[in-house]
C-alpha positions in Angstrom: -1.6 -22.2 -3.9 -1.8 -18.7 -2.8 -4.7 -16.7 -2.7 -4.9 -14.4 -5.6 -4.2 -10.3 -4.5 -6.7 -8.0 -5.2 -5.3 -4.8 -6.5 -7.5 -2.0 -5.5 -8.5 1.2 -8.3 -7.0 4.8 -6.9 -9.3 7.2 -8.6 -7.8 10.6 -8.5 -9.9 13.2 -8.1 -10.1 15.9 -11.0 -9.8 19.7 -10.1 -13.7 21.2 -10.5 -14.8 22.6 -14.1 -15.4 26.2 -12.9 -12.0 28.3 -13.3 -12.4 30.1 -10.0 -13.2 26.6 -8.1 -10.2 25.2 -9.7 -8.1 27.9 -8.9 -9.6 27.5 -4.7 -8.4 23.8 -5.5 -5.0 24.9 -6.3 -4.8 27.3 -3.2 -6.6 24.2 -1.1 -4.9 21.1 -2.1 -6.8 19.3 0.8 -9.8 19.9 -0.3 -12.3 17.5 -2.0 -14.6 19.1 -4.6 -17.7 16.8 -6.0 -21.1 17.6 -8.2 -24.0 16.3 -6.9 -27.5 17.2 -8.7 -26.1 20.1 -10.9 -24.3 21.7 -7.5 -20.5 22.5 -7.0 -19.6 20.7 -3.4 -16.2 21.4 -1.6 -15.9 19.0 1.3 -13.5 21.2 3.6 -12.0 20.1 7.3 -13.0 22.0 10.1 -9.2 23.4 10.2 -9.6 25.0 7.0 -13.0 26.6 6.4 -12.5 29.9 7.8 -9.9 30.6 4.9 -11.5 28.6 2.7 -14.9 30.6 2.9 -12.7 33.6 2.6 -10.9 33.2 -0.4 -14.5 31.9 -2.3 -15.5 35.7 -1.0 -12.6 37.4 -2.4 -12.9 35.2 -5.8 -16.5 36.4 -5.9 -19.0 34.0 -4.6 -21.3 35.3 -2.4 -23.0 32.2 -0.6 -21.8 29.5 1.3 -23.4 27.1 3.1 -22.2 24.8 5.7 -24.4 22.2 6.8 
C-alpha cells in the first residue's frame, strides 16, 4: 500500500486594507504586507527598500522604520 500524500494549503496573501498600502502592493508585487498588534508591516528585500521607502513618502507617509 502506498503511503497516503499530504497535500499542503497555499494561503495567498491578501493586498493590505489601507488604499495607499494596497496601491504600494500593486507597485511592489514582491512585497509581503502583515498586521501585527494593530500595525501595518511590509516585509521588503534589501534590493527594494530604497524605492519602496520612497514611493510610501510620495503616497504620504511620513515614518518608516526599519529594524
Amino acid at each position: 500500500m502506498a503511503p497516503a500524500e499530504t497535500i499542503a494549503e497555499e494561503t495567498v496573501p491578501s493586498a493590505p486594507a489601507d488604499p495607499v498600502l494596497a496601491a504600494l502592493a500593486g507597485q511592489f508585487p514582491s512585497v509581503v504586507f502583515d498586521e501585527a498588534m494593530g500595525h501595518d508591516i511590509a516585509r521588503v528585500g534589501s534590493d527594494e527598500v530604497v524605492a519602496f521607502a520612497e514611493a510610501a513618502r510620495d503616497a504620504g507617509y511620513t515614518m518608516f522604520l526599519d529594524l
